[in-house]
ROMISE-361698 format. One line per field, with one value per residue (C-alpha): z, y, x; residue number from 1; residue in three letters. Coordinates in nm, 3 decimals, decimal comma. Layout:
! ROMISE-361698
pz c(Z	...) $
py c(Y	...) $
px c(X	...) $
num c(NUM	...) $
residuo c(ala	...) $
***
This chain:
! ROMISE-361698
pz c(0,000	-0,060	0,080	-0,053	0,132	-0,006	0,227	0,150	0,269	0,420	0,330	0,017	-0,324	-0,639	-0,813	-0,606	-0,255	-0,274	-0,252	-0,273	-0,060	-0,151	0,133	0,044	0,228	0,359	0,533	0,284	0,256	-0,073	-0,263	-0,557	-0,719	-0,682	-0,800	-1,027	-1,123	-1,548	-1,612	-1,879	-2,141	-1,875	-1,586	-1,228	-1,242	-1,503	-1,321	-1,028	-1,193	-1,369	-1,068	-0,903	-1,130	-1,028	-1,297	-1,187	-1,431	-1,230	-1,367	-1,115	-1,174	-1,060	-0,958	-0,869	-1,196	-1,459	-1,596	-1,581	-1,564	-1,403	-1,489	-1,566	-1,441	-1,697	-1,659	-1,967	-1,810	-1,521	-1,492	-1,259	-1,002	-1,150	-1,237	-1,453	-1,489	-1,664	-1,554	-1,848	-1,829	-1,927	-2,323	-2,303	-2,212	-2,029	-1,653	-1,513	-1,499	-1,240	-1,168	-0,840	-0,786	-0,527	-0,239	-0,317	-0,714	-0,786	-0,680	-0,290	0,022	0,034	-0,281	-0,439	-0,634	-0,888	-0,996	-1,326	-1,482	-1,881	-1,902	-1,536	-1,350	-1,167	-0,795	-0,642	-0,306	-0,067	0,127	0,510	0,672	0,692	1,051	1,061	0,837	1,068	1,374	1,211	1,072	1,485	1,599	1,340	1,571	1,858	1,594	1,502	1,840	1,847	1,546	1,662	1,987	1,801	1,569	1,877	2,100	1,836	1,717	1,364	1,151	1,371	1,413	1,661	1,530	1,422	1,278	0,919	0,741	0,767	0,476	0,455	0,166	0,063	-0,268	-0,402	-0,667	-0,630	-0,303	-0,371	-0,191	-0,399	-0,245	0,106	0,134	0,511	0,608	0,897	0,726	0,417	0,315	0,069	0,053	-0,253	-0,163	-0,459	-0,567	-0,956	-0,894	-1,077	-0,801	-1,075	-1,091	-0,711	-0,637	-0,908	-0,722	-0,375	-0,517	-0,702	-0,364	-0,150	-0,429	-0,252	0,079	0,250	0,222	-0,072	-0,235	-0,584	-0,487	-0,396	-0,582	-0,673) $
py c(0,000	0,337	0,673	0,970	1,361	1,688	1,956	2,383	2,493	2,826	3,100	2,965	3,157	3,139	2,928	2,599	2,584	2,298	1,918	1,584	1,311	0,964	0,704	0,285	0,022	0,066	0,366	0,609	0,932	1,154	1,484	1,364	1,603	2,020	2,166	2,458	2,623	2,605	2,953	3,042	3,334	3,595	3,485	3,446	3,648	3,436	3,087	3,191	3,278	2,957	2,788	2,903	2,651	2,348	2,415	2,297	2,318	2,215	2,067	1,805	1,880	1,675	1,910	2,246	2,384	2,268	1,970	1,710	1,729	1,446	1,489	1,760	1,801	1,943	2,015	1,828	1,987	2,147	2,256	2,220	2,128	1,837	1,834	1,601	1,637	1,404	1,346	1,346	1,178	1,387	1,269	1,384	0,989	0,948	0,822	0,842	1,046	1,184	1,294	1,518	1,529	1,821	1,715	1,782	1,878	1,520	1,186	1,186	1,422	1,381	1,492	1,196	1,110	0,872	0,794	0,592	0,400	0,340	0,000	-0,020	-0,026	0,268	0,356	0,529	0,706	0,950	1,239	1,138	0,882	0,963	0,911	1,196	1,415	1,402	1,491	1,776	1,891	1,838	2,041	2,390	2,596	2,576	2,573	2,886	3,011	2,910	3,104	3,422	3,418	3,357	3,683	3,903	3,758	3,851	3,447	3,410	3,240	2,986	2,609	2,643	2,805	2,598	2,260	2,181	1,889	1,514	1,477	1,134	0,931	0,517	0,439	0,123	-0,115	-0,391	-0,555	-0,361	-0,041	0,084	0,429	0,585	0,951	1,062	1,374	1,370	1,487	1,520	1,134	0,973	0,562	0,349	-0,036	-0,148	-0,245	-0,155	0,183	0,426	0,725	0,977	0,895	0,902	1,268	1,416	1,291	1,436	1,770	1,795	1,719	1,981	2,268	2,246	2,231	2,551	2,825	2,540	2,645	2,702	2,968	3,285	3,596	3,580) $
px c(0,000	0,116	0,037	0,037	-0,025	-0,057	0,045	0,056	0,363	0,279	0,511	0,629	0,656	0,444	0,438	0,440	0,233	0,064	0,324	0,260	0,438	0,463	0,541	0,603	0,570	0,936	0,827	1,019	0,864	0,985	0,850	0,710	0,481	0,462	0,128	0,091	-0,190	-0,248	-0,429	-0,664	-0,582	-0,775	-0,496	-0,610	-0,894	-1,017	-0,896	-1,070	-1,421	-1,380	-1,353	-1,700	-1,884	-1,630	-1,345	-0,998	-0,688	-0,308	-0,031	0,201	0,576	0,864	1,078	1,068	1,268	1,003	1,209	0,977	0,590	0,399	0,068	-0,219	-0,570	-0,796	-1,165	-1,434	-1,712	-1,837	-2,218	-2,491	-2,306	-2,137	-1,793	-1,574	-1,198	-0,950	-0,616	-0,312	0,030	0,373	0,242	-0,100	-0,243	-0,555	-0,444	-0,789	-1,136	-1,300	-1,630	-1,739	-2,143	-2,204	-2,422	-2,781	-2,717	-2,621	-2,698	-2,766	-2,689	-2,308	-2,105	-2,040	-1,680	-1,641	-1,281	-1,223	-0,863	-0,921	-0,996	-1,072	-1,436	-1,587	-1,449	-1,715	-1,717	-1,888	-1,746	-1,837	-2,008	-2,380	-2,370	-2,099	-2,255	-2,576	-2,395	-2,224	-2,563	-2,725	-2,437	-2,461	-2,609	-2,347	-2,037	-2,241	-2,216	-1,812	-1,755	-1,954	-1,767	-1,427	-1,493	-1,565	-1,332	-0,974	-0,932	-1,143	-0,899	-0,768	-0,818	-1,015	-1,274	-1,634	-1,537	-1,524	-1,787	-1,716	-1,421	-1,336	-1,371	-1,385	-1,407	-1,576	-1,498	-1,751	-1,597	-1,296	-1,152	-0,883	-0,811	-0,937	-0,917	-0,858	-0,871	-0,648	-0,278	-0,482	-0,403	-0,474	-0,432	-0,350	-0,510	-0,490	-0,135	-0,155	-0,321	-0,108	0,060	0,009	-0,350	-0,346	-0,134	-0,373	-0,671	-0,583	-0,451	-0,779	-0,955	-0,747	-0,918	-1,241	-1,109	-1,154	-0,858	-0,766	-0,450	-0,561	-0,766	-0,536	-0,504	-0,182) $
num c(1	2	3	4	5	6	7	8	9	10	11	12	13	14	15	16	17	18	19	20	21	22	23	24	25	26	27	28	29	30	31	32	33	34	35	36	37	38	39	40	41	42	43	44	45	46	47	48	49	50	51	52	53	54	55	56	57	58	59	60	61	62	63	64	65	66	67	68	69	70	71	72	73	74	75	76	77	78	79	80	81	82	83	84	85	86	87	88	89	90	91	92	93	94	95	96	97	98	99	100	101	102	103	104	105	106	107	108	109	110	111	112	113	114	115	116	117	118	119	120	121	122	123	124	125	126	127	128	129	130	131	132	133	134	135	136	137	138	139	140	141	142	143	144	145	146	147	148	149	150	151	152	153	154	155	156	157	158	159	160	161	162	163	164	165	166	167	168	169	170	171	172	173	174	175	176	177	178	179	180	181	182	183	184	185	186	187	188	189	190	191	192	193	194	195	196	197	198	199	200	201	202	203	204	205	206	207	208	209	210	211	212	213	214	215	216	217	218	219	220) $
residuo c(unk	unk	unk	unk	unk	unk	unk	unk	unk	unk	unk	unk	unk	unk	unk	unk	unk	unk	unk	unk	unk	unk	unk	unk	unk	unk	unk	unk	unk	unk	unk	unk	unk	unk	unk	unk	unk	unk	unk	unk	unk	unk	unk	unk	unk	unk	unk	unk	unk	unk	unk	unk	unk	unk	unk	unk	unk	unk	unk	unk	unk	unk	unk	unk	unk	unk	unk	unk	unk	unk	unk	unk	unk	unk	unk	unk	unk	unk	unk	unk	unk	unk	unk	unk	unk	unk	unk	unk	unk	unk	unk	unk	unk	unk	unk	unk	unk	unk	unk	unk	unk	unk	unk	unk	unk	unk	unk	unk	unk	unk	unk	unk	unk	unk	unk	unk	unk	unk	unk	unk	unk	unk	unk	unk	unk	unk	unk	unk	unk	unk	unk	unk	unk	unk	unk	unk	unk	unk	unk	unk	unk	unk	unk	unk	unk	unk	unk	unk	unk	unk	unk	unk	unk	unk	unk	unk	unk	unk	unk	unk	unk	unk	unk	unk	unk	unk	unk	unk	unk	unk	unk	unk	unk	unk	unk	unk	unk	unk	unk	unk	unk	unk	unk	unk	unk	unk	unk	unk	unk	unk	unk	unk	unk	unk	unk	unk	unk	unk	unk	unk	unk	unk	unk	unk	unk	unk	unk	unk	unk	unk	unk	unk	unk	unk	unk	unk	unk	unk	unk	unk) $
***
């Protein structure tokens, strides 16, 4: 099984916040992947209107210098609240598609992601356990509360302000799991042993952009 983490490292300059870790078996952990955003002819302003409706556009470098790309997330369509993106290899050859169904626009009350290899069946999973979600929903009005207090009392902004939506994620392949999202370290888990890591750091790069304060979203 592998393992792979995006983190934003604060503080760091444009282009490259957002960088995905890969750890083995062995317990080796190594840099594998730096995200860039891929803007549109109107720039960031454009990129981030874009982006309202679902739209994502990254590319996954190697390296820091540009030498070597690793893959690029493009969006096919995005409307009505359901989003499908397509992941590219260094050539331009499909890796995998995915498709993101917002809660309530698409097929149930949790947003619903479906991740596909060519040649490979459907992975389907659901962001939170409905358990989860229904405890989060039972406790809105007190993380209300928290969040009013924390504006008047100097500490908005901080972690410890009201606590974000049930994130984790199991996807199904028939009696399969090939990946598990978990949003503790932002992790994301590869069970099935022929599942391609490109397909994989695109995947949890693409689910950090609709994260809140989520990486692709800045001005600059």
């Amino acid at each position: 099984m592998a393992t792979l983490r995006s983190r934003v490292r604060e503080g760091s300059p444009a282009p490259f916040m957002d960088v995905v870790y890969l750890a083995d078996a062995s317990g080796t952990n190594q840099a594998v992947a730096y995200a860039e955003r891929e803007l549109p002819p109107g720039g960031i302003p454009a990129y981030r209107a874009a982006r309202k409706s679902g739209a994502r556009s990254f590319a996954l470098w190697a390296d820091e210098d540009h030498r070597e790309r690793v893959a690029t997330v493009v969006t096919v369509s995005a409307t009505g609240g359901v989003a499908t993106f397509q992941a590219l290899g260094a050539h331009g050859e499909l890796i995998g598609t995915f498709v993101r169904e917002k809660a309530f626009r698409g097929r149930g009350l949790r947003t619903r992601w479906t991740v596909t290899r060519p040649g490979g069946p459907d992975a389907v999973g659901y962001k939170g356990r409905i358990l989860w979600w229904w405890v989060w929903w039972l406790a809105l009005p007190m993380m209300a509360l928290i969040l009013v207090y924390s504006v008047f009392d100097g500490v908005a902004g901080n972690e410890g302000g009201a606590a974000r939506g049930p994130r984790r994620i199991r996807w199904r392949a028939g009696r399969q799991m090939p990946l598990e999202f978990r949003s503790g370290g932002d992790k994301l888990h590869l069970h099935a042993p022929d599942m391609d890591w490109r397909l994989g750091a695109a995947l949890v790069v693409l689910l950090r952009t609709f994260s809140g304060g989520a990486w692709d979203a800045r001005k600059k």
